[in-house]
mmCIF file of the N, C-alpha and C atoms, coordinates in Angstrom:
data_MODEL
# 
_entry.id   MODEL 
# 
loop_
_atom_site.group_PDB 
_atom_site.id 
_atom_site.type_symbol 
_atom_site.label_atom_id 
_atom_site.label_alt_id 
_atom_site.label_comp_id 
_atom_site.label_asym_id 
_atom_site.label_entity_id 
_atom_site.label_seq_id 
_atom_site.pdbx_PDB_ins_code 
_atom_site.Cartn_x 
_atom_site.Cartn_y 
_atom_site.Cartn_z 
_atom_site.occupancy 
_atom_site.B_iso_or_equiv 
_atom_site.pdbx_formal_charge 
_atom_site.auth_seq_id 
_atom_site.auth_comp_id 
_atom_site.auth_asym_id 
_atom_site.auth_atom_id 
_atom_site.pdbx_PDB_model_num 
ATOM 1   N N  . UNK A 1 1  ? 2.206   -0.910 65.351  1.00 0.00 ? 1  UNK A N  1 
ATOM 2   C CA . UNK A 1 1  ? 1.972   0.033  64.267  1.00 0.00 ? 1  UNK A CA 1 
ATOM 3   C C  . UNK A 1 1  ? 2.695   1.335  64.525  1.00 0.00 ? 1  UNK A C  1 
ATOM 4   N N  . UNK A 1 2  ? 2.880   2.186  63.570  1.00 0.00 ? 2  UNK A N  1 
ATOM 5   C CA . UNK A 1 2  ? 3.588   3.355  63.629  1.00 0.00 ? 2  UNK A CA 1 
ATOM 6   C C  . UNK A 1 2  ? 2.706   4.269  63.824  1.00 0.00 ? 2  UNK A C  1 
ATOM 7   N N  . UNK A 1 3  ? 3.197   5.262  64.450  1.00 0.00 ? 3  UNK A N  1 
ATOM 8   C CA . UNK A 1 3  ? 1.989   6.579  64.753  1.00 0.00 ? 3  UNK A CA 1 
ATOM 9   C C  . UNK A 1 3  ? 2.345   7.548  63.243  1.00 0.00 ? 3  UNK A C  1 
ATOM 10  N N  . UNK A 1 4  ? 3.076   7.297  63.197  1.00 0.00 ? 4  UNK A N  1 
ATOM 11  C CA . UNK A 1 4  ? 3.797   7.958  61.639  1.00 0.00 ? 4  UNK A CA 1 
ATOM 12  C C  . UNK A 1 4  ? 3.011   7.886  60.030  1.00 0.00 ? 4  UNK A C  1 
ATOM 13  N N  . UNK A 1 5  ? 2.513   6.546  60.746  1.00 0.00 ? 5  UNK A N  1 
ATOM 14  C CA . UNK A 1 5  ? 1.378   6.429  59.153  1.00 0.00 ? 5  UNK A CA 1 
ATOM 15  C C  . UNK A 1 5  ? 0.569   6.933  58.978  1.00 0.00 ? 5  UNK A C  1 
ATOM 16  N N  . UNK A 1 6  ? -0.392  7.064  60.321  1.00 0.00 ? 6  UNK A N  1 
ATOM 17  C CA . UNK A 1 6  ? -1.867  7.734  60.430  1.00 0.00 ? 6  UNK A CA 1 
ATOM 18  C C  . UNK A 1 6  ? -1.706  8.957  60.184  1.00 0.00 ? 6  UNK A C  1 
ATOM 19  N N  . UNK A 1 7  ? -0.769  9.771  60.015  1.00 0.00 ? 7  UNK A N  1 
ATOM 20  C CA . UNK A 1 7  ? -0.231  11.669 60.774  1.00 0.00 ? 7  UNK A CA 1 
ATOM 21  C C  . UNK A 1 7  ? -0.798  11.795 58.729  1.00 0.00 ? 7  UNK A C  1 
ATOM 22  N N  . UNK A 1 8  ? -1.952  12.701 58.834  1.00 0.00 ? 8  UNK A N  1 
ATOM 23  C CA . UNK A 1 8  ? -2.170  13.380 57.402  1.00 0.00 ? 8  UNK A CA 1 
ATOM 24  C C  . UNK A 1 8  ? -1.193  14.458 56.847  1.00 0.00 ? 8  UNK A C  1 
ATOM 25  N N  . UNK A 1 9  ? -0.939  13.872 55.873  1.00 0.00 ? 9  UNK A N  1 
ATOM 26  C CA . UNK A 1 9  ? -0.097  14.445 54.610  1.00 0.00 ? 9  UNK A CA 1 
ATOM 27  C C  . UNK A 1 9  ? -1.156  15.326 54.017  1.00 0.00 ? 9  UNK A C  1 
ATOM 28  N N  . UNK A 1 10 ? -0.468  16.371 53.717  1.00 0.00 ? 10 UNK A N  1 
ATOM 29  C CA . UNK A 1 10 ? -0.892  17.754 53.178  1.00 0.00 ? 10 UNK A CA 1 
ATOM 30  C C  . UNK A 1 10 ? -0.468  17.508 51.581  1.00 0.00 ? 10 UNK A C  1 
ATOM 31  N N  . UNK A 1 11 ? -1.480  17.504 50.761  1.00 0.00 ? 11 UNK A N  1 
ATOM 32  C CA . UNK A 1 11 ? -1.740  17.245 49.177  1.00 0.00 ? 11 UNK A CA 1 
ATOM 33  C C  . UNK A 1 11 ? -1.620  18.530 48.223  1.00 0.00 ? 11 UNK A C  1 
ATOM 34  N N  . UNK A 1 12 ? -0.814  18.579 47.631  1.00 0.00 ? 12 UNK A N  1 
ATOM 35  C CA . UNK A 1 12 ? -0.786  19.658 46.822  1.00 0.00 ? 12 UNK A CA 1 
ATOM 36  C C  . UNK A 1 12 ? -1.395  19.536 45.267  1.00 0.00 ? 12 UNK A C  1 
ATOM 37  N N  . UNK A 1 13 ? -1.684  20.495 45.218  1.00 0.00 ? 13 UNK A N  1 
ATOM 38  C CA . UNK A 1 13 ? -2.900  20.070 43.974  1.00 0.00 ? 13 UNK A CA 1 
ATOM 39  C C  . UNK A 1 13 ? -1.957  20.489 42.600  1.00 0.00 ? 13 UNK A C  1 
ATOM 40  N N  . UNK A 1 14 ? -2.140  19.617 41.752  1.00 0.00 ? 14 UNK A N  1 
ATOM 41  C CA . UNK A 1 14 ? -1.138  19.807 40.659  1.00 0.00 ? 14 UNK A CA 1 
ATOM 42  C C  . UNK A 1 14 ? -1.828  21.427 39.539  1.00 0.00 ? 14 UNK A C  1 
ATOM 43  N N  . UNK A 1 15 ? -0.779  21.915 39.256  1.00 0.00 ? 15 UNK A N  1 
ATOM 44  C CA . UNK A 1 15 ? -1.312  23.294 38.214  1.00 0.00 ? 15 UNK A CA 1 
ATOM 45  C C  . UNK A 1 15 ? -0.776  22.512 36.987  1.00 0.00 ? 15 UNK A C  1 
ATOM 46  N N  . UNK A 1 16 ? -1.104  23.167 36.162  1.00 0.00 ? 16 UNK A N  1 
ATOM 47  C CA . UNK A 1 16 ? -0.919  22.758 34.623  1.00 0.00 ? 16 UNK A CA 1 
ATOM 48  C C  . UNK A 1 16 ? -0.759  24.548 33.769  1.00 0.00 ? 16 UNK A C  1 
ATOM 49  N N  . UNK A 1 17 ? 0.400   24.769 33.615  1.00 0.00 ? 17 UNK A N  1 
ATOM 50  C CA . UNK A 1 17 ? 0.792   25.667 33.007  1.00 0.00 ? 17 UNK A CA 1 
ATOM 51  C C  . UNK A 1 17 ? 0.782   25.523 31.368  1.00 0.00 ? 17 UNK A C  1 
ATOM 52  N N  . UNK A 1 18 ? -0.052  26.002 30.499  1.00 0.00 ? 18 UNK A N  1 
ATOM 53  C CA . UNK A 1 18 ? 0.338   25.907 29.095  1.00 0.00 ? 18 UNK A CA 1 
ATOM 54  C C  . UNK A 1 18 ? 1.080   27.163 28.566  1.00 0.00 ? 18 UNK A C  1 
ATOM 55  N N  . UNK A 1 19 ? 1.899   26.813 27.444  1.00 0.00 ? 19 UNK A N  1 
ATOM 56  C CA . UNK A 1 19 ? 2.829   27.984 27.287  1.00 0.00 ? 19 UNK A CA 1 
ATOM 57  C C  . UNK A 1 19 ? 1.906   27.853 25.727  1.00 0.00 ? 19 UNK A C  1 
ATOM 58  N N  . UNK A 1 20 ? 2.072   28.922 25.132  1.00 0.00 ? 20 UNK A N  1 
ATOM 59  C CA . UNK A 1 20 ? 1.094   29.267 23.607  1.00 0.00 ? 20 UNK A CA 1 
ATOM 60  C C  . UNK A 1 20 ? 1.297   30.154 22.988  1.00 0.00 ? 20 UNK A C  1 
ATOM 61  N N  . UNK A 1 21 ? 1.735   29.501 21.639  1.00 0.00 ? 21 UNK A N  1 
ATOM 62  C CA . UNK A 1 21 ? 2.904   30.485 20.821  1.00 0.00 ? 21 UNK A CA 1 
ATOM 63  C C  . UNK A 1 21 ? 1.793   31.039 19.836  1.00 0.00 ? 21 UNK A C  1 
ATOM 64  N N  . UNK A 1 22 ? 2.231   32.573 19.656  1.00 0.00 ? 22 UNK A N  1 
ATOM 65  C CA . UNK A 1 22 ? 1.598   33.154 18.672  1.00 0.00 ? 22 UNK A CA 1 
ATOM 66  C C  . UNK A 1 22 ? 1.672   32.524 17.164  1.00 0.00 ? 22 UNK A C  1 
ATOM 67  N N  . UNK A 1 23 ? 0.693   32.501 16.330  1.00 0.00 ? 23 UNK A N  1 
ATOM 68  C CA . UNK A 1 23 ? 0.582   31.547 14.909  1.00 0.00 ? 23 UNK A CA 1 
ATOM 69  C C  . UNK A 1 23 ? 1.064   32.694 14.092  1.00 0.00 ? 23 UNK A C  1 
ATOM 70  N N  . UNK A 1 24 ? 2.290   32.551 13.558  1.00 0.00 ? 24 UNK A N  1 
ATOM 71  C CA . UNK A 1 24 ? 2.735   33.325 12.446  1.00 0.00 ? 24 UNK A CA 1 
ATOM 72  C C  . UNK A 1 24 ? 2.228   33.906 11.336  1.00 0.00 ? 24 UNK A C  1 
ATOM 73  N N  . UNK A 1 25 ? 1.786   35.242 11.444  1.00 0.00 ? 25 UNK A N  1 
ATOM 74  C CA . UNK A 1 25 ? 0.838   35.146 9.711   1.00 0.00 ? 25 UNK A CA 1 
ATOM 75  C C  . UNK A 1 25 ? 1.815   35.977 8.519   1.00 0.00 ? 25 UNK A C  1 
ATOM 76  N N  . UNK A 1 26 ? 1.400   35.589 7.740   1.00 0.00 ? 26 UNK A N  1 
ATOM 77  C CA . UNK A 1 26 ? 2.113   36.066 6.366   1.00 0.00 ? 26 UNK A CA 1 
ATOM 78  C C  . UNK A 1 26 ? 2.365   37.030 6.654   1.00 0.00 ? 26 UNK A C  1 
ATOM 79  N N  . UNK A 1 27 ? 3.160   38.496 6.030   1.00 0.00 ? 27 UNK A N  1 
ATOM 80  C CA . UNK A 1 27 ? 2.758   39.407 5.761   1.00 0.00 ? 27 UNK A CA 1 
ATOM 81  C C  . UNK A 1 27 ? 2.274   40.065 4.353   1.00 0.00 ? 27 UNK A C  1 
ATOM 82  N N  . UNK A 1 28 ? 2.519   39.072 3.362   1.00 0.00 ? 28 UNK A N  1 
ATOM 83  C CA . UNK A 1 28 ? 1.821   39.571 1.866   1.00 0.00 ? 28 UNK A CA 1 
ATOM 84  C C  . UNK A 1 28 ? 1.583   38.168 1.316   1.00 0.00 ? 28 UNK A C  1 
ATOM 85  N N  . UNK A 1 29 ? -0.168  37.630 2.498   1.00 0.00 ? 29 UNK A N  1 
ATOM 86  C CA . UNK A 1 29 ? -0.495  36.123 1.502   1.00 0.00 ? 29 UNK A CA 1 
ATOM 87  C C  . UNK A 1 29 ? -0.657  36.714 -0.046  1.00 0.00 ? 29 UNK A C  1 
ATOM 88  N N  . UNK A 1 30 ? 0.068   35.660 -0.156  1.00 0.00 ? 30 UNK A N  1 
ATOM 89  C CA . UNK A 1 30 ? -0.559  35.521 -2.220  1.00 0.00 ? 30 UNK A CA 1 
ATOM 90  C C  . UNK A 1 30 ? -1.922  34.607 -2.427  1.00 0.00 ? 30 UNK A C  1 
ATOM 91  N N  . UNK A 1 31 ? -2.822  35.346 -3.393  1.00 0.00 ? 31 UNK A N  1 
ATOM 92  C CA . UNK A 1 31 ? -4.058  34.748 -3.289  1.00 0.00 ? 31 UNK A CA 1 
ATOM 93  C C  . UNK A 1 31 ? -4.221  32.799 -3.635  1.00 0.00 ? 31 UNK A C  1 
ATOM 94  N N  . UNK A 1 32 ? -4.503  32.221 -3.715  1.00 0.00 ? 32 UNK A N  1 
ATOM 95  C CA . UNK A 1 32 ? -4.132  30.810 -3.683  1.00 0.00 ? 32 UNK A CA 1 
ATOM 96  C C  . UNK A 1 32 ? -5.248  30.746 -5.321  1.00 0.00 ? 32 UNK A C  1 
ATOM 97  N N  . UNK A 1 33 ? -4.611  29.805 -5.806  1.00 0.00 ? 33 UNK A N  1 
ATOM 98  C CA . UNK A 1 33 ? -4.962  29.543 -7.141  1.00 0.00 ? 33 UNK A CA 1 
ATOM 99  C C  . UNK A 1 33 ? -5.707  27.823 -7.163  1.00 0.00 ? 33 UNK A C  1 
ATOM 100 N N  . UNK A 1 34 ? -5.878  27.234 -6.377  1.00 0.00 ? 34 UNK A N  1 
ATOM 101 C CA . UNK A 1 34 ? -6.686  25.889 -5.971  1.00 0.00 ? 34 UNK A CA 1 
ATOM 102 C C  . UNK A 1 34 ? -8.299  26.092 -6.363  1.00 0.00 ? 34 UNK A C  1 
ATOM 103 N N  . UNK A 1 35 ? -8.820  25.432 -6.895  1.00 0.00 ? 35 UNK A N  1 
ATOM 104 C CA . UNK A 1 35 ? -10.128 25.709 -7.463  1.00 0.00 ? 35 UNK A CA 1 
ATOM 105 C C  . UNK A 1 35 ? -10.037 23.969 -7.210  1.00 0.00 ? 35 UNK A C  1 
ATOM 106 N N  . UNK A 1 36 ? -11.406 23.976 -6.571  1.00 0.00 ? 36 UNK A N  1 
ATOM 107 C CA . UNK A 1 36 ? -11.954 22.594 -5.906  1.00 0.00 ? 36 UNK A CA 1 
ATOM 108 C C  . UNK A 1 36 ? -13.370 22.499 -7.058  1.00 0.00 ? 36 UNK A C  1 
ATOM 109 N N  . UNK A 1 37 ? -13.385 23.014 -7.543  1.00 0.00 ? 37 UNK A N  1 
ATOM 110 C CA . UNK A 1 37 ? -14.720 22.631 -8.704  1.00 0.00 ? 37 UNK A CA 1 
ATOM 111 C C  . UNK A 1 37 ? -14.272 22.637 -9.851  1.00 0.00 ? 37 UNK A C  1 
ATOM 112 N N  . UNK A 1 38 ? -12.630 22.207 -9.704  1.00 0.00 ? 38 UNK A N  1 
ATOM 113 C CA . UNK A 1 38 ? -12.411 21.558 -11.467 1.00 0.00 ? 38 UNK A CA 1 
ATOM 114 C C  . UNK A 1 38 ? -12.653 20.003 -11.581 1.00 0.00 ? 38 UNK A C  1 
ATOM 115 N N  . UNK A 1 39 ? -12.707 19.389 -12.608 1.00 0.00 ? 39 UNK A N  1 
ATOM 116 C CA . UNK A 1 39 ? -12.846 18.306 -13.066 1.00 0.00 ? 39 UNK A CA 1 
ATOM 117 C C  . UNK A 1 39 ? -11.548 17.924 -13.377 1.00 0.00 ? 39 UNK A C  1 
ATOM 118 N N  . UNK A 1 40 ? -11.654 16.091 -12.600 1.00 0.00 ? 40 UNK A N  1 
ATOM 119 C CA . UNK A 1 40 ? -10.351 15.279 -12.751 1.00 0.00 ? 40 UNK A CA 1 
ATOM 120 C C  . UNK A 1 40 ? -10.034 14.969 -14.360 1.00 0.00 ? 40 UNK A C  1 
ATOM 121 N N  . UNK A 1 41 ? -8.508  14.710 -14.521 1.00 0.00 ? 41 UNK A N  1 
ATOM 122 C CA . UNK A 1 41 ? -8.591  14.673 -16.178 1.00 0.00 ? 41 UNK A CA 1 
ATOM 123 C C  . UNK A 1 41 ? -9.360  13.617 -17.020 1.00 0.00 ? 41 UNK A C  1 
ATOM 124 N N  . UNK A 1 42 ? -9.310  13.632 -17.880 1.00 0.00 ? 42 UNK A N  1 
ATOM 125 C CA . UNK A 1 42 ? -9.767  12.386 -18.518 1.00 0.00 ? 42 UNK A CA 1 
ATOM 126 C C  . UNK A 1 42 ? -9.205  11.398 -18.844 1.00 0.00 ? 42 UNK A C  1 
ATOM 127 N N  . UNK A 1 43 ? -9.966  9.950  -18.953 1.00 0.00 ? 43 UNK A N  1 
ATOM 128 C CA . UNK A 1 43 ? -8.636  8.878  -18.858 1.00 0.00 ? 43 UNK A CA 1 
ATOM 129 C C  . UNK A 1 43 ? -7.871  8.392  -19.842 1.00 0.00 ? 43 UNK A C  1 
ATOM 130 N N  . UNK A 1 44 ? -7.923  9.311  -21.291 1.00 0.00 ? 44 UNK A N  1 
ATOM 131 C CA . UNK A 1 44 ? -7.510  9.798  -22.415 1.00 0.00 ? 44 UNK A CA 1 
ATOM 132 C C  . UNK A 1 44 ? -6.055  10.725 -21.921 1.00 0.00 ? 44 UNK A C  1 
ATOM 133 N N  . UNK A 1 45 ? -6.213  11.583 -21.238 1.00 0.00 ? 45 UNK A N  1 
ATOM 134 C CA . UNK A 1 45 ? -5.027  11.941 -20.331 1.00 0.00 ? 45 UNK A CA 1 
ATOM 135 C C  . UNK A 1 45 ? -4.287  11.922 -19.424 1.00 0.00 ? 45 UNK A C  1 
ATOM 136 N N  . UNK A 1 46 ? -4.760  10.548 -18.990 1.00 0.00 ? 46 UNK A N  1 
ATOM 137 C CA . UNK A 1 46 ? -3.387  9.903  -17.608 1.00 0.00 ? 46 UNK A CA 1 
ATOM 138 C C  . UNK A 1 46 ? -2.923  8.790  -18.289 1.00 0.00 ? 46 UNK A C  1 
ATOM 139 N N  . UNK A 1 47 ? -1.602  8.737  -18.247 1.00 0.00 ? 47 UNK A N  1 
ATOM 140 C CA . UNK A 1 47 ? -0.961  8.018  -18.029 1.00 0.00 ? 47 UNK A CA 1 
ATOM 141 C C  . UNK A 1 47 ? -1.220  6.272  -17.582 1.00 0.00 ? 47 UNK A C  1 
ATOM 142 N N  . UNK A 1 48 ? -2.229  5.506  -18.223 1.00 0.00 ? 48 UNK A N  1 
ATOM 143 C CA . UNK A 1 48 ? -2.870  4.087  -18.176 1.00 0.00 ? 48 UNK A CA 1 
ATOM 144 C C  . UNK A 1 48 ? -1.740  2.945  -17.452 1.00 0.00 ? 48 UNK A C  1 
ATOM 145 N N  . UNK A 1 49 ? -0.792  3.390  -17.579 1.00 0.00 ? 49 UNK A N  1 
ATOM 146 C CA . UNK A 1 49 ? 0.528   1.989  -17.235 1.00 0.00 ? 49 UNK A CA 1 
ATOM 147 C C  . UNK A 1 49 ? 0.228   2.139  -15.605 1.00 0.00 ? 49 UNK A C  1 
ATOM 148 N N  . UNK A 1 50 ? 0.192   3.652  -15.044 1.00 0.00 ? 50 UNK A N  1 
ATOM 149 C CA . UNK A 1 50 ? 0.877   3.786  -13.965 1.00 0.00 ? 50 UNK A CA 1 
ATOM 150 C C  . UNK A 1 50 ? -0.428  3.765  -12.562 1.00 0.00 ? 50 UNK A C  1 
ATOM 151 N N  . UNK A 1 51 ? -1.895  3.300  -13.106 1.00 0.00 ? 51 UNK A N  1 
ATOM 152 C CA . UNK A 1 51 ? -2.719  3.543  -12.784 1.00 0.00 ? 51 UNK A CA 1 
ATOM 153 C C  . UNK A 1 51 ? -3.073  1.957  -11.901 1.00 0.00 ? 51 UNK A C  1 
ATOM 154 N N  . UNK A 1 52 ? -3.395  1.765  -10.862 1.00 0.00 ? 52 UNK A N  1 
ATOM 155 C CA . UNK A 1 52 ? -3.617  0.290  -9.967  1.00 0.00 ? 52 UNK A CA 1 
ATOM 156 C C  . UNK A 1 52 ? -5.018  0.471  -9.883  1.00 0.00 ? 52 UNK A C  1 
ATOM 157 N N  . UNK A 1 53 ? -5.480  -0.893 -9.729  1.00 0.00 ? 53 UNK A N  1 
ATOM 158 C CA . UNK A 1 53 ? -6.726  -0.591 -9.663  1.00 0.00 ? 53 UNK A CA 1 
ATOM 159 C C  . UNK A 1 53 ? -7.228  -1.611 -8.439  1.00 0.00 ? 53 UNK A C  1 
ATOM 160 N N  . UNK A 1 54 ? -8.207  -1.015 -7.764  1.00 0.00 ? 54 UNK A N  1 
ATOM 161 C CA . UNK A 1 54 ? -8.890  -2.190 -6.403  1.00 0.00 ? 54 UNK A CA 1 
ATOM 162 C C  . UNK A 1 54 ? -10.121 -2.209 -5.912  1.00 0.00 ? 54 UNK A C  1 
ATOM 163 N N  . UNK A 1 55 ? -10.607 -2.944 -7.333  1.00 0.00 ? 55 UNK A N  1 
ATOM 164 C CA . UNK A 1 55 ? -11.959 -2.921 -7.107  1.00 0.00 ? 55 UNK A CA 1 
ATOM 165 C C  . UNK A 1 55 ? -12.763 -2.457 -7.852  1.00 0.00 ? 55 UNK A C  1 
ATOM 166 N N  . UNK A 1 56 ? -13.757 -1.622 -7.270  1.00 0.00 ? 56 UNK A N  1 
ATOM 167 C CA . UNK A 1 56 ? -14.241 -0.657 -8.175  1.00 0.00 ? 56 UNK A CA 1 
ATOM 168 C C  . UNK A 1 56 ? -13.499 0.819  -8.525  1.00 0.00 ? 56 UNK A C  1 
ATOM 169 N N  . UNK A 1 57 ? -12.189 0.550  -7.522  1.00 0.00 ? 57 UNK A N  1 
ATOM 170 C CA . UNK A 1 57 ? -11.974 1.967  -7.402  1.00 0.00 ? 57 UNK A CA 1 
ATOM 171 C C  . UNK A 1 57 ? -9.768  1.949  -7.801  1.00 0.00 ? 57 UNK A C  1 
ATOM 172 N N  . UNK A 1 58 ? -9.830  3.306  -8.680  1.00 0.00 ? 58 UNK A N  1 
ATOM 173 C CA . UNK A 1 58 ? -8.372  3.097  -9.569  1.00 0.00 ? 58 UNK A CA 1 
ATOM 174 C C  . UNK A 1 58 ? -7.566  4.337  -8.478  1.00 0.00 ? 58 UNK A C  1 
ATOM 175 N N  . UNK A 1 59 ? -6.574  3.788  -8.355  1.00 0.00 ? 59 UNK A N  1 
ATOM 176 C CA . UNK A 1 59 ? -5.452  4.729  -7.750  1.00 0.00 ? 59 UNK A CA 1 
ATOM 177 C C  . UNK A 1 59 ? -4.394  5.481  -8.604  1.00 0.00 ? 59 UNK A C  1 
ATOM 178 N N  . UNK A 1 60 ? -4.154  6.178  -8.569  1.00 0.00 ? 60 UNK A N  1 
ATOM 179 C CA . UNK A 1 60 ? -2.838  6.936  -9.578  1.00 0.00 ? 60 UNK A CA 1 
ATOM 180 C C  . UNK A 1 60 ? -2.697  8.247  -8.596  1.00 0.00 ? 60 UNK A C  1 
ATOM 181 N N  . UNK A 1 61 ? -1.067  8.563  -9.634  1.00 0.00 ? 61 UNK A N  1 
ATOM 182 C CA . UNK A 1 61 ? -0.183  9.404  -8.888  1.00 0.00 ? 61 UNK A CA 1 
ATOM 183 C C  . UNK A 1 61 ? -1.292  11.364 -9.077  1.00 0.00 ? 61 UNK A C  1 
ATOM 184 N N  . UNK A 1 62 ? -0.973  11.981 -7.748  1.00 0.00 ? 62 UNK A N  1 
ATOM 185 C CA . UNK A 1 62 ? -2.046  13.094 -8.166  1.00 0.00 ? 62 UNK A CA 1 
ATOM 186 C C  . UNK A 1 62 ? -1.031  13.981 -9.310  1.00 0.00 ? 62 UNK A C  1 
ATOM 187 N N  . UNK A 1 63 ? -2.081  14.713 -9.580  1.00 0.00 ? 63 UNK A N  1 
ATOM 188 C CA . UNK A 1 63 ? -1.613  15.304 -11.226 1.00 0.00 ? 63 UNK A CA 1 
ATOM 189 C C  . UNK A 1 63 ? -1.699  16.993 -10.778 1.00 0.00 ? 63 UNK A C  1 
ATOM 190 N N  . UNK A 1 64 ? -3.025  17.358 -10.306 1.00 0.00 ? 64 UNK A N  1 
ATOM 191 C CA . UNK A 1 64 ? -3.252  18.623 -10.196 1.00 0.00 ? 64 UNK A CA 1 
ATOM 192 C C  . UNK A 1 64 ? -3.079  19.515 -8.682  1.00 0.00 ? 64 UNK A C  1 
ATOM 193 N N  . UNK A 1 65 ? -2.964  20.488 -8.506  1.00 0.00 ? 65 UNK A N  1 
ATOM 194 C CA . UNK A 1 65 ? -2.507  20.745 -7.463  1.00 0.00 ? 65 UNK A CA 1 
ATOM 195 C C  . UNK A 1 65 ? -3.623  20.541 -6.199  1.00 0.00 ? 65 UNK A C  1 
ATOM 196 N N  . UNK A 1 66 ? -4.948  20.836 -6.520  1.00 0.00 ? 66 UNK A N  1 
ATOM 197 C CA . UNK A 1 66 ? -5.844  20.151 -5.640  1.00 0.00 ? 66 UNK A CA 1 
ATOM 198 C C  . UNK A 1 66 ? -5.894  19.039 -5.132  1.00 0.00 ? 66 UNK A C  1 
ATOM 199 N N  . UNK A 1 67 ? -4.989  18.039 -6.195  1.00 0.00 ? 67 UNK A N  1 
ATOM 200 C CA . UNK A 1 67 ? -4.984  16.768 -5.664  1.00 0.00 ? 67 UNK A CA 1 
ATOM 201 C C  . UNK A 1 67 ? -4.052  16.532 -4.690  1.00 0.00 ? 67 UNK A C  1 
ATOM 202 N N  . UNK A 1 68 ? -3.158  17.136 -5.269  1.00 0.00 ? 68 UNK A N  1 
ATOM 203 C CA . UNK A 1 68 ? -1.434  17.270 -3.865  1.00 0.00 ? 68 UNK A CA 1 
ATOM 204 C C  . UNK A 1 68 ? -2.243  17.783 -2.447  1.00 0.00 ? 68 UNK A C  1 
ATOM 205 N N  . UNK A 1 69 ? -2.812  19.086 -2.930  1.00 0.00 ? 69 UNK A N  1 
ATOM 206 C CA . UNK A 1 69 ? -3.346  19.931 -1.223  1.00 0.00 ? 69 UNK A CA 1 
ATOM 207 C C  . UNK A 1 69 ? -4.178  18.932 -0.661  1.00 0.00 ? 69 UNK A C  1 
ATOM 208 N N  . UNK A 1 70 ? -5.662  17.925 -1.143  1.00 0.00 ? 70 UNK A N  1 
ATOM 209 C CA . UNK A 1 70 ? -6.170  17.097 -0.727  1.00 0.00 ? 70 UNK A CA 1 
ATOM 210 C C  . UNK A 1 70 ? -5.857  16.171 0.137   1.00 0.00 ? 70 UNK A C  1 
ATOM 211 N N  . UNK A 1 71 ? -4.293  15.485 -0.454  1.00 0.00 ? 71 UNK A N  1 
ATOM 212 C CA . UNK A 1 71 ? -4.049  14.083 0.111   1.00 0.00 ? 71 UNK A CA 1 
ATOM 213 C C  . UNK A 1 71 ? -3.335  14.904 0.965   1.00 0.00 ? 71 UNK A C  1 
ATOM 214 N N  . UNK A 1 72 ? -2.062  15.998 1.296   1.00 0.00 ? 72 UNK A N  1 
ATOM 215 C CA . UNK A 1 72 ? -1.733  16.699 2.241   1.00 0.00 ? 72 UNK A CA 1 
ATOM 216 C C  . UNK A 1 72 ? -2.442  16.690 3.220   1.00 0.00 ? 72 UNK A C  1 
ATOM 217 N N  . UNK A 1 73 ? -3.812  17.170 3.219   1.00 0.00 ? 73 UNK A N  1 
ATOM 218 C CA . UNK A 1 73 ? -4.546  17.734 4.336   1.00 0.00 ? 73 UNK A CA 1 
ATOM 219 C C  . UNK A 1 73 ? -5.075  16.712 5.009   1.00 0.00 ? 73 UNK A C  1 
ATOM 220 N N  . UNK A 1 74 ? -5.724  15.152 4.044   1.00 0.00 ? 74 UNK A N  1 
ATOM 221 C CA . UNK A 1 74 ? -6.325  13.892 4.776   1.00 0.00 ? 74 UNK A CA 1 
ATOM 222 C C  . UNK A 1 74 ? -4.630  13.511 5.363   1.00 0.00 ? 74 UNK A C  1 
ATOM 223 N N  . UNK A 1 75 ? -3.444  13.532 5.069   1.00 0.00 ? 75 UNK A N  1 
ATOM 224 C CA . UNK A 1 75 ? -2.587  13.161 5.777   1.00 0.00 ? 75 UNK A CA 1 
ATOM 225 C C  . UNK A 1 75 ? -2.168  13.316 7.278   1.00 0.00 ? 75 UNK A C  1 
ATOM 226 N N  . UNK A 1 76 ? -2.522  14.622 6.903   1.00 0.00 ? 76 UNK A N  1 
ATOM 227 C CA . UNK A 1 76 ? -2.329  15.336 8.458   1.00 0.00 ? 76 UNK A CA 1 
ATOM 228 C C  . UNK A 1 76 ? -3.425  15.332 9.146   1.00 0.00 ? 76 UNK A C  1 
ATOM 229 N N  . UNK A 1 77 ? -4.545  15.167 8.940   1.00 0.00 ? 77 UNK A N  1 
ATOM 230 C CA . UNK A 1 77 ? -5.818  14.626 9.707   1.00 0.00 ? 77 UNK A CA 1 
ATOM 231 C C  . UNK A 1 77 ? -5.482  13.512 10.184  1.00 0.00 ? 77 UNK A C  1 
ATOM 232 N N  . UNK A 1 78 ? -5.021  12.739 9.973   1.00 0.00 ? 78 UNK A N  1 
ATOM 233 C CA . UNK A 1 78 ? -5.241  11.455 10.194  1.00 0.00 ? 78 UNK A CA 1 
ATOM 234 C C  . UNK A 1 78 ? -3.928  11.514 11.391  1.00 0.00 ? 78 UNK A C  1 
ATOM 235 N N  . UNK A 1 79 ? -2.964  12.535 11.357  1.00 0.00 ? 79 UNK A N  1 
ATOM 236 C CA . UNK A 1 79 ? -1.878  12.231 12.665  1.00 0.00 ? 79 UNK A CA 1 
ATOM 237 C C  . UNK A 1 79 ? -2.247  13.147 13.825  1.00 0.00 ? 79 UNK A C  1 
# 
């Protein structure tokens, strides 16, 4: 056997440096115009051709801007 194996090694303990960038803020937010307590249109006003349906439940393209910010935000949740 080697005397070389037994001889303790000196362990250095790993650091973990995070670097952390300041979050950019506006300097003149504009007030946001999204109102989450409107009502979806009626189905007198979509577009019937373009509408799939699965199930109990109908899919179509979003219309209002709540609907764009919505699926945006479950998008990026989900990555």
């Amino acid at each position: 056997m080697d005397s070389k194996s037994f001889e303790r090694v000196k362990k250095e303990e790993p650091s973990i440096q995070l670097q952390t960038t300041p979050i950019p803020q506006l300097e003149n937010p504009r007030p946001s115009n999204l109102r989450f307590d409107r009502l979806q249109p009626s189905d007198q006003e979509l577009d019937q051709d373009h509408i799939l349906e699965f199930g109990r439940f109908d899919a179509r393209e979003a219309i209002l801007d709540e609907e764009f910010w919505t699926a945006a935000w479950l998008r990026a949740e989900t990555h």
